[in-house]
C-alpha positions as a Markdown table, in Angstrom:
| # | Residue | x | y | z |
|---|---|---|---|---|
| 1 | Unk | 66.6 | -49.9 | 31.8 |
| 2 | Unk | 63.0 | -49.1 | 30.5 |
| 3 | Unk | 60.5 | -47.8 | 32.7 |
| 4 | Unk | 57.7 | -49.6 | 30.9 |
| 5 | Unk | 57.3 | -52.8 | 32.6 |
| 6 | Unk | 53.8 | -54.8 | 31.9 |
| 7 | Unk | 51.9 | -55.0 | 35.1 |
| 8 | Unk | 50.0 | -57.6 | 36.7 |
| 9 | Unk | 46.3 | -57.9 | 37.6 |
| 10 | Unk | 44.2 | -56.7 | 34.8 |
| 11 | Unk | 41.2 | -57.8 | 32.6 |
| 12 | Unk | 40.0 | -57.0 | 29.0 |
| 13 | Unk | 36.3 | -55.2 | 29.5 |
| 14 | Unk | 33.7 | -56.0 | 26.5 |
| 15 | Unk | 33.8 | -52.1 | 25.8 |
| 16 | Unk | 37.4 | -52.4 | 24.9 |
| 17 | Unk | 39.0 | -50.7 | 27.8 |
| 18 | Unk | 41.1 | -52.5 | 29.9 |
| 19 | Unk | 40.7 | -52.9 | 34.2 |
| 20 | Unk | 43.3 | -52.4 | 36.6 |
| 21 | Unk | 42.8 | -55.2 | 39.2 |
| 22 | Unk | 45.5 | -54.4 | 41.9 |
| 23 | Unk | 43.4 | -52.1 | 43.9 |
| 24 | Unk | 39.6 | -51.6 | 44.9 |
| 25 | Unk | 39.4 | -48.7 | 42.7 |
| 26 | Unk | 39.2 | -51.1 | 39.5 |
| 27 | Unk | 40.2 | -48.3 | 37.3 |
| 28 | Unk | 39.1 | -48.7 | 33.7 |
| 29 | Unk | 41.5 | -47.4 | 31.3 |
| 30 | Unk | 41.7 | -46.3 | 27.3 |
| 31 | Unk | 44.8 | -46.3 | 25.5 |
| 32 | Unk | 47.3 | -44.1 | 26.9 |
| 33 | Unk | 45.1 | -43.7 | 30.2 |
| 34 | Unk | 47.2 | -43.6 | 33.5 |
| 35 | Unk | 45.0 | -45.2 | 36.5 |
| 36 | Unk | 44.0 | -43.1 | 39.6 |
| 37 | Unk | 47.5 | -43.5 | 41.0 |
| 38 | Unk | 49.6 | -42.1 | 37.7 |
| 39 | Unk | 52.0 | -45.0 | 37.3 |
| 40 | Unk | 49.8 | -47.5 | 35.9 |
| 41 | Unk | 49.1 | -46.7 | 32.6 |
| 42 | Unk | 47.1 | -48.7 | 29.5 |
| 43 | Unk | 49.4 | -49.1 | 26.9 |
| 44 | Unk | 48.3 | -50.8 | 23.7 |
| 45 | Unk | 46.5 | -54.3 | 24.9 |
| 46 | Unk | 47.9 | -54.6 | 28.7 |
| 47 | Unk | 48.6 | -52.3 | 31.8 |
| 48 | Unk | 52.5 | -51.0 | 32.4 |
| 49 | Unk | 54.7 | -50.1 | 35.5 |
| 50 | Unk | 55.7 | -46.8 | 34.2 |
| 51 | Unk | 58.3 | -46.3 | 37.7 |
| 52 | Unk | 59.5 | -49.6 | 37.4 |
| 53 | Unk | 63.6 | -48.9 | 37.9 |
| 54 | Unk | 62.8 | -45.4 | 39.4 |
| 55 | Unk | 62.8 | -43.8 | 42.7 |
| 56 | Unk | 62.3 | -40.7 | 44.4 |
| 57 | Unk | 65.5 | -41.1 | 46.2 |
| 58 | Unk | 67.4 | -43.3 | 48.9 |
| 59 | Unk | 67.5 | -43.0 | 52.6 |
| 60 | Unk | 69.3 | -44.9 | 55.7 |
| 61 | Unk | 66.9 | -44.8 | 58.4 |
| 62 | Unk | 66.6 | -46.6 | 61.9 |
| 63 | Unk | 64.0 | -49.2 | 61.4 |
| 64 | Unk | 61.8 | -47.0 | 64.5 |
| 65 | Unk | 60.9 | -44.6 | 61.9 |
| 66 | Unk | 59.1 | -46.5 | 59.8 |
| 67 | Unk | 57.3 | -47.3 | 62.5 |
| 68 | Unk | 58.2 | -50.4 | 63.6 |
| 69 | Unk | 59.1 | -51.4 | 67.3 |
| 70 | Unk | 58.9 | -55.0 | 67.6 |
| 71 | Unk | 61.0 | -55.9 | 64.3 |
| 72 | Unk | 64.7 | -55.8 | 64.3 |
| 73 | Unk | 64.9 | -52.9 | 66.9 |
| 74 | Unk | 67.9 | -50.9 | 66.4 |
| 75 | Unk | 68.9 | -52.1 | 63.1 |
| 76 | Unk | 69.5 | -49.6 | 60.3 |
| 77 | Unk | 66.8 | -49.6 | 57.1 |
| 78 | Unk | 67.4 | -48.3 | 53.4 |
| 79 | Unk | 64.0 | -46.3 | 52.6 |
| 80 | Unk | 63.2 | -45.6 | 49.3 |
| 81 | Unk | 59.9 | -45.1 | 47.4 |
| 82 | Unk | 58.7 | -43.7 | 43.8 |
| 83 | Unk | 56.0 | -41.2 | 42.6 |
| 84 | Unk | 51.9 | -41.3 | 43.0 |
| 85 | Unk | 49.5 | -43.5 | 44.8 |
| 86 | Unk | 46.3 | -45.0 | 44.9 |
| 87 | Unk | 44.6 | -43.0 | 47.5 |
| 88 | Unk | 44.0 | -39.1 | 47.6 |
| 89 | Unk | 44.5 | -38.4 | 51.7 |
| 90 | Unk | 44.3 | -34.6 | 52.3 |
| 91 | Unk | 46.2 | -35.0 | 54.7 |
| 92 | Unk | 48.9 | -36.6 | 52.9 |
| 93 | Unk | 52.8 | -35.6 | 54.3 |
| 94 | Unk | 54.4 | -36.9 | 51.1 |
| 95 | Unk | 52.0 | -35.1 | 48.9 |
| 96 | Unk | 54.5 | -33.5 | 46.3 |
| 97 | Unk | 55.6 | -37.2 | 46.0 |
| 98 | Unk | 52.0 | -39.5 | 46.1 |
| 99 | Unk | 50.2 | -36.7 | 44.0 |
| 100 | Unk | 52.6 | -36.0 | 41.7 |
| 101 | Unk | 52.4 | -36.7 | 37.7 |
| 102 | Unk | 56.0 | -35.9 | 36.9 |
| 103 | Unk | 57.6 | -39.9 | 36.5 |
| 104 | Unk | 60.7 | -37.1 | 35.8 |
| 105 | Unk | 60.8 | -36.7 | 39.4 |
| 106 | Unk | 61.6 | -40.6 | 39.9 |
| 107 | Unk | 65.0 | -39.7 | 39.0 |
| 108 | Unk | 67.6 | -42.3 | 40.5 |
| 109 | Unk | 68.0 | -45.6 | 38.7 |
| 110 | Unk | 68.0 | -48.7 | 41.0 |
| 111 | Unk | 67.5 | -52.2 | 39.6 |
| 112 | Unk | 66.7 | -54.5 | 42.2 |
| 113 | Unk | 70.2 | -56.0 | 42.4 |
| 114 | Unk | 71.5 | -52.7 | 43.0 |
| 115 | Unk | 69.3 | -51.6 | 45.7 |
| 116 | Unk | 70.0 | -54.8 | 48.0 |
| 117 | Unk | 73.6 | -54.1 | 47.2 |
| 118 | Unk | 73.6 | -51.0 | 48.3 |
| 119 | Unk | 72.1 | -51.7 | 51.7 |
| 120 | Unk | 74.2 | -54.0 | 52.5 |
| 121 | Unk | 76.8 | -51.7 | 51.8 |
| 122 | Unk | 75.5 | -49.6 | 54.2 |
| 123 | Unk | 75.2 | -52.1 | 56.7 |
| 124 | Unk | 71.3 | -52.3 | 56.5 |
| 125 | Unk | 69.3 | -55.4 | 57.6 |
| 126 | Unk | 66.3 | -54.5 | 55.6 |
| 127 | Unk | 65.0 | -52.7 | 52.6 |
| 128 | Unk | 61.9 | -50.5 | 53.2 |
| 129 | Unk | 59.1 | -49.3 | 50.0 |
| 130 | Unk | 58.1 | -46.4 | 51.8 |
| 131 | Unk | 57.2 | -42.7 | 51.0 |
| 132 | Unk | 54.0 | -43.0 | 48.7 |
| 133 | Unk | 52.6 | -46.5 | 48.9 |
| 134 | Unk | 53.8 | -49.9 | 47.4 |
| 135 | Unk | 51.0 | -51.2 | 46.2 |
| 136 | Unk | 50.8 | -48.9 | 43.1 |
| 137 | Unk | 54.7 | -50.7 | 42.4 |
| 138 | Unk | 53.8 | -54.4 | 43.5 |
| 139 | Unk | 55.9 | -56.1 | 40.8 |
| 140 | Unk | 59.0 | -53.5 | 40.8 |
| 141 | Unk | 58.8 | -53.7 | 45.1 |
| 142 | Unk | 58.2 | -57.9 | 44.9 |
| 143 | Unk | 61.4 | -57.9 | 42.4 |
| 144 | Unk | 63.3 | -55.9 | 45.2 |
| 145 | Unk | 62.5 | -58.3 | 47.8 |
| 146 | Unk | 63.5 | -61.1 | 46.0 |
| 147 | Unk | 66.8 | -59.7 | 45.3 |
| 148 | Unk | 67.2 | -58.7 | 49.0 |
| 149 | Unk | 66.2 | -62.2 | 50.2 |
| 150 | Unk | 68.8 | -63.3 | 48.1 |
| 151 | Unk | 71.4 | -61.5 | 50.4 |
| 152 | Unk | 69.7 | -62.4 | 53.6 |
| 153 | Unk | 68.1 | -59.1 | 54.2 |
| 154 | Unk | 64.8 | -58.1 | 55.3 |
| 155 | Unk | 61.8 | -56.1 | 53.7 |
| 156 | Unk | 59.1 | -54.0 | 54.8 |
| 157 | Unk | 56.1 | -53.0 | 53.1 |
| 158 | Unk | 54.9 | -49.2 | 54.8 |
| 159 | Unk | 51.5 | -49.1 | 53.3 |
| 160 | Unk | 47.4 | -47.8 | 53.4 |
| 161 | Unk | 46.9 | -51.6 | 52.3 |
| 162 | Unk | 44.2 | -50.7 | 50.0 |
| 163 | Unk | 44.8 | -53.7 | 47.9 |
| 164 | Unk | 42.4 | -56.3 | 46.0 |
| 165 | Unk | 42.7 | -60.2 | 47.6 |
| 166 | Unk | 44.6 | -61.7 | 44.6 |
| 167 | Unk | 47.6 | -59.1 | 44.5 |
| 168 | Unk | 47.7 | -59.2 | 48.4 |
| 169 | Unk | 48.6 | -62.3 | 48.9 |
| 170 | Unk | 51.2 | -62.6 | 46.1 |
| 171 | Unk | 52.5 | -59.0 | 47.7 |
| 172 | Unk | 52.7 | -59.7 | 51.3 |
| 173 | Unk | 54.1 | -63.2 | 50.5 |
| 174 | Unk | 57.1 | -61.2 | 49.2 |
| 175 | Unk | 57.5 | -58.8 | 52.7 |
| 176 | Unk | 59.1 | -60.1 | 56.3 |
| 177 | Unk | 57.2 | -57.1 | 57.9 |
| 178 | Unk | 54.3 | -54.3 | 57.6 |
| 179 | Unk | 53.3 | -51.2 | 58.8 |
| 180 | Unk | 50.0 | -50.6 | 58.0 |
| 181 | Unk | 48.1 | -47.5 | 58.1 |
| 182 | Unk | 44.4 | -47.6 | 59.7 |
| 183 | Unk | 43.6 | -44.0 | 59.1 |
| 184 | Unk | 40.4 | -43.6 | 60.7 |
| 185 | Unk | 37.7 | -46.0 | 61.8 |
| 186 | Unk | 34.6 | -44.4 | 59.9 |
| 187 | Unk | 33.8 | -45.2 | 56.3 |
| 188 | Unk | 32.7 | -41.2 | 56.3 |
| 189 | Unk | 36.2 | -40.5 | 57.1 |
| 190 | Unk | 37.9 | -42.7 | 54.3 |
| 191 | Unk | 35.4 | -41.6 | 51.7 |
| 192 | Unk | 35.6 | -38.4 | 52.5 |
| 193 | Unk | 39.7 | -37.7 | 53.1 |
| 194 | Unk | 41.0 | -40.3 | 51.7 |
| 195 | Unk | 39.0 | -41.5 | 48.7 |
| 196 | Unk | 39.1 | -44.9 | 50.0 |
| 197 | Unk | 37.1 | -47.2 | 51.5 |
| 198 | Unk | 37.6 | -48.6 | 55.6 |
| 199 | Unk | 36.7 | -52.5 | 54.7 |
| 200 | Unk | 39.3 | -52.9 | 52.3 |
| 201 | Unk | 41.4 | -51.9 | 55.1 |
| 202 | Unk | 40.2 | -53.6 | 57.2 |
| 203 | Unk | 40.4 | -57.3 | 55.2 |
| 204 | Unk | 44.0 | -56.7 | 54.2 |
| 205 | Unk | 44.5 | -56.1 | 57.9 |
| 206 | Unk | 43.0 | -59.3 | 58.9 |
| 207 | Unk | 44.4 | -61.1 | 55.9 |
| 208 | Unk | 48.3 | -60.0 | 57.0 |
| 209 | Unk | 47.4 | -61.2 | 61.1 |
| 210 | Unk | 46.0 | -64.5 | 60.1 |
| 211 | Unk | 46.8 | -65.6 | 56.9 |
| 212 | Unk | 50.5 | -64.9 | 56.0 |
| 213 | Unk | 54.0 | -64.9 | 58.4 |
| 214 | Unk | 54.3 | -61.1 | 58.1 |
| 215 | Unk | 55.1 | -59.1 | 61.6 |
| 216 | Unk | 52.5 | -56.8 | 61.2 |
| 217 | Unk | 52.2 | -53.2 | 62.9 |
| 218 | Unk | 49.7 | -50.7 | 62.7 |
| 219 | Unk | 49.7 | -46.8 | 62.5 |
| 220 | Unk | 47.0 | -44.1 | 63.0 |
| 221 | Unk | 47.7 | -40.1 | 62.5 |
| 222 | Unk | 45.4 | -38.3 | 65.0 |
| 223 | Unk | 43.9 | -35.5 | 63.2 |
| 224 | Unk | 42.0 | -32.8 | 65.5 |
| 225 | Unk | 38.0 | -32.9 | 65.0 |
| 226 | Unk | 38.5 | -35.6 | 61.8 |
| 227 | Unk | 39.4 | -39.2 | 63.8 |
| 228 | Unk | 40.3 | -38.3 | 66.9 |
| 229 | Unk | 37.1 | -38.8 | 68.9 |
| 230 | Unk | 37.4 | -41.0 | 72.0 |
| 231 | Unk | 34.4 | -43.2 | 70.4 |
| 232 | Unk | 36.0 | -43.6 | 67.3 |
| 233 | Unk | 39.4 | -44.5 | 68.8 |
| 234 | Unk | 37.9 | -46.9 | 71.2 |
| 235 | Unk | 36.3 | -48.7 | 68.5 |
| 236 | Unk | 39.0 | -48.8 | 66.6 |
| 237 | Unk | 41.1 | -50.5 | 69.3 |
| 238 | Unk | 38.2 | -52.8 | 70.3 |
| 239 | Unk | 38.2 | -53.6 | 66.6 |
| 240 | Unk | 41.7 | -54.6 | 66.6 |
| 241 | Unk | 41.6 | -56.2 | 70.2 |
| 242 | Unk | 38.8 | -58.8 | 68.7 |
| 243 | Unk | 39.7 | -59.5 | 64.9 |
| 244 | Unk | 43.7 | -59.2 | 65.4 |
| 245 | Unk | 44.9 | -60.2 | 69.1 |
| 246 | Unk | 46.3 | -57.9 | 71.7 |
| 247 | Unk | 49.5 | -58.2 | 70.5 |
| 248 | Unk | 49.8 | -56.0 | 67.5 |
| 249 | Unk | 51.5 | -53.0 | 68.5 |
| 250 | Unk | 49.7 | -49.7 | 67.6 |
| 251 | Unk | 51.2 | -46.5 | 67.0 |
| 252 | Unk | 49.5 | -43.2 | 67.2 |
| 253 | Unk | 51.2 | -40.4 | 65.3 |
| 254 | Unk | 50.3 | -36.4 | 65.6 |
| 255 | Unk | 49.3 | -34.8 | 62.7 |
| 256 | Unk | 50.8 | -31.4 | 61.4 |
| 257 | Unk | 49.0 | -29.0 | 58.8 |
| 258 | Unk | 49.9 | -30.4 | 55.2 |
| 259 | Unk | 48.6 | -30.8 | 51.8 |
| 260 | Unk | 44.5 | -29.5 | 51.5 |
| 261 | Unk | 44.6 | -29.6 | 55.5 |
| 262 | Unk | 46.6 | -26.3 | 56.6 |
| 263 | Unk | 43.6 | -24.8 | 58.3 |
| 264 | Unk | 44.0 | -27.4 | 61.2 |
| 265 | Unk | 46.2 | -27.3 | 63.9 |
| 266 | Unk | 48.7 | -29.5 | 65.3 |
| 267 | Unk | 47.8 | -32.6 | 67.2 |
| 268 | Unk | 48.6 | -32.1 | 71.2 |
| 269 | Unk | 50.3 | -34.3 | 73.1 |
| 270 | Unk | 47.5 | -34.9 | 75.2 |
| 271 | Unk | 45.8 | -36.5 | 72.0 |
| 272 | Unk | 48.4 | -39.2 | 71.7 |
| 273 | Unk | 48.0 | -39.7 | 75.7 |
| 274 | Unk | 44.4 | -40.1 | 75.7 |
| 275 | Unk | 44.2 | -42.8 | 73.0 |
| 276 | Unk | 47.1 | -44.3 | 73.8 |
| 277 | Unk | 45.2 | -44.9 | 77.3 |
| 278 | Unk | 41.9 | -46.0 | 75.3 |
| 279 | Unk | 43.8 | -48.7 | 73.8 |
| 280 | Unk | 46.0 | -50.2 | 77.2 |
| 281 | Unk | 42.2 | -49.7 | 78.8 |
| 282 | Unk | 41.0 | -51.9 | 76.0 |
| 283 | Unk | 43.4 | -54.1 | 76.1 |
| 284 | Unk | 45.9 | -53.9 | 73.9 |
| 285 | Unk | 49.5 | -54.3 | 75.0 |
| 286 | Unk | 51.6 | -52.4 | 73.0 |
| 287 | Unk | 50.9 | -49.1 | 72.4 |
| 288 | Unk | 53.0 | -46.4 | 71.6 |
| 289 | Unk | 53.0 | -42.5 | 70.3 |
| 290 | Unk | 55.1 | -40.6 | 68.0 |
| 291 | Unk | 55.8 | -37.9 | 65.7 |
| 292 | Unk | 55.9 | -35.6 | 69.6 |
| 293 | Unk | 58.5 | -36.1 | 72.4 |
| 294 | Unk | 56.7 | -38.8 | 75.0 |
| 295 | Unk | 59.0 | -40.6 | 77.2 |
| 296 | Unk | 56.0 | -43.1 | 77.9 |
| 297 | Unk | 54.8 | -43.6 | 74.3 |
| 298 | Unk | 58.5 | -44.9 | 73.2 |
| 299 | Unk | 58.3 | -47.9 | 75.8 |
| 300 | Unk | 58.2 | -51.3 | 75.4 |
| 301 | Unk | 56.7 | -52.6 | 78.4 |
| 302 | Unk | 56.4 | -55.9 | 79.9 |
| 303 | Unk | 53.0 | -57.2 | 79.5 |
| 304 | Unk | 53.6 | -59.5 | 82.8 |
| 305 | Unk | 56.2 | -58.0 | 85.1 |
| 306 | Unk | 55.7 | -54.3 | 83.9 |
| 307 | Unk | 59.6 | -53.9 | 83.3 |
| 308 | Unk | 61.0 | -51.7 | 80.6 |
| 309 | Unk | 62.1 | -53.8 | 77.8 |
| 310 | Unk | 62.8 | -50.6 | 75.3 |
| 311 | Unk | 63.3 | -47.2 | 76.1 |
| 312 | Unk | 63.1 | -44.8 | 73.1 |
| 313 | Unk | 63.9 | -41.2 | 72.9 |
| 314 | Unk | 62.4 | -40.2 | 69.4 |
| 315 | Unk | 63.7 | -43.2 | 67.0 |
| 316 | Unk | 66.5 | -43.7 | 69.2 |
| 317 | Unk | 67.1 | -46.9 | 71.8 |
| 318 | Unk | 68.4 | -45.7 | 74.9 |
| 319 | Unk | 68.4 | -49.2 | 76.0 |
| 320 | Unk | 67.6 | -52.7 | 75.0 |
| 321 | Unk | 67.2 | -55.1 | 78.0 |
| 322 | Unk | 65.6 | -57.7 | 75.8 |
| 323 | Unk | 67.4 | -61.1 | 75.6 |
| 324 | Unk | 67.6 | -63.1 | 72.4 |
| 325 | Unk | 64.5 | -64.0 | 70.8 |
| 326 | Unk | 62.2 | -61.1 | 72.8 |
| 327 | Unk | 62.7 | -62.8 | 76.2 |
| 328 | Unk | 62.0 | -60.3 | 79.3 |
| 329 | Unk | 65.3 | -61.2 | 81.3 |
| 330 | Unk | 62.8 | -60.6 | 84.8 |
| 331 | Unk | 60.2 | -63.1 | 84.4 |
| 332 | Unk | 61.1 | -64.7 | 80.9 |
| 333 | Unk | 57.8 | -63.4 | 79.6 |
| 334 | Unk | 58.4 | -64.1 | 75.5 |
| 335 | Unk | 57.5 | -60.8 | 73.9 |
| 336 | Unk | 55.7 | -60.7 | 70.3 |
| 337 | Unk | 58.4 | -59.6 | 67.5 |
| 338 | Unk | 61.6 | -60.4 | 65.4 |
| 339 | Unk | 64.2 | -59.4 | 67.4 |
């Protein structure tokens, strides 16, 4: 299996170097160039997948850790990812991973056939690109899903989203559900730690809601003094209130010292509980916390009768008093989900 695979999205430039189209960072390469994100590379007159075939190893997870709540809850999830990424976050927890140059590091083979083979073998419903972010392996993740669709399974994309409008919507056509991460709500705070940019974010955010059948879910890591403001989190869950619905379920998620950030502490529990009660105040009706022990932030709650649906203890259910299809068995309340 080579690991040189053309890639999609890209242009000829008059100067003779060649433009990466997949992402907003539009990274113009010479021969033998690797883009920002290390795996896409110019090589003669097109763009390769350098990773395609290659992953930075295989994991069976519950689907709550990814995090998703309201898809398949309960169900078991293979996780795998590759090397580098497309967006520099100081903060990054999977930095020896998204930063790294070494493809050596990718070193277990999958072709996509093998990898939906092999969770089904493990009694997985769904396939999960996780670790470092998708995006920067659209066609070898697309390939996956199609080979897991084949065999009735599920994918999820766990991405920053920071993907250019053509690629998203052949990408995401490809995925049953997303979590996407909204890392701050300041464009001082995405240039600044992430290298990014918040409206790109923001767009793919709106574009998953409204434009495709993808169960979308949205993360946030609270980092103290950088995004954690009470402003910035209520406009953040204002945001999402008015351009995506009440519906989507948020997650915060504390922050430990990692990567270029290991001068700042941990995020307290009373963090999580503050936004979390920013966004209920707002009006959003799922909410939950992680990464900390929280016996309220694991809930799903019944919007209209108030009754625990879900209680979590970490990624674990507890219980499940959901009926089929997400009904609340007290006042038949349909809850938003796959379940």
């Amino acid at each position: 299996m080579t690991s040189l695979i053309p890639a999609k999205w890209w242009h000829a430039l008059p100067d003779g170097r060649i433009q990466c189209d997949l992402c907003p960072r539009d990274c113009k390469l010479k021969e033998g160039q690797p883009g920002h994100c290390f795996v896409r590379q110019r090589h003669g007159d097109q763009i390769v997948l350098t990773t395609y075939g290659f992953s930075s190893g295989f994991a069976v997870d519950p689907i709550e850790k990814k995090p998703l709540n309201h898809f398949l809850p309960g169900t078991r999830i293979l996780s795998f990812g590759t090397a580098g990424c497309n967006l520099a976050c100081q903060f990054c927890q999977n930095w020896d991973l998204s930063r790294s140059r070494d493809i050596q590091r990718t070193s277990e083979k999958g072709n996509p056939k093998e990898i939906a083979d092999w969770a089904a073998s493990y009694d997985c419903q769904s396939v999960a690109f996780t670790y470092n972010d998708p995006v920067i392996f659209a066609e070898y993740a697309m390939d996956v899903a199609q080979a897991c669709h084949s065999q009735g399974l599920h994918t999820v994309a766990v991405t920053a989203g920071y993907i250019r409008e053509e690629p998203r919507k052949e990408f995401f056509q490809h995925m049953d559900a997303a979590n996407i991460d909204l890392k701050g709500f300041s464009e001082a705070f995405y240039h600044k730690l992430t290298g990014a940019h918040l409206q790109d974010v923001l767009d793919t955010l709106v574009y998953v809601k409204h434009e495709t059948s993808t169960w979308l879910e949205i993360t946030t890591l609270l980092i103290p003094g950088k995004n954690d403001s009470s402003n910035e989190i209520q406009q953040a869950c204002e945001w999402i209130q008015s351009h995506l619905g009440e519906d989507v379920p948020l997650h915060f998620t504390a922050f430990h010292p990692d990567h270029k950030l290991t001068e700042i502490s941990r995020t307290p529990l009373s963090t999580l509980e503050r936004a979390r009660s920013i966004a209920t105040d707002v009006g959003l009706r799922y909410v939950y916390t992680g990464n900390l022990p929280h016996s309220e932030g694991g809930r799903t709650i019944c919007p209209e009768c108030q009754r625990v649906l879900i209680q979590r203890h970490g990624y674990e259910i507890e219980f499940n008093s959901l009926e089929k299809q997400g009904i609340c068995p007290k006042c038949h309340a349909a809850i938003p989900g796959r379940f």
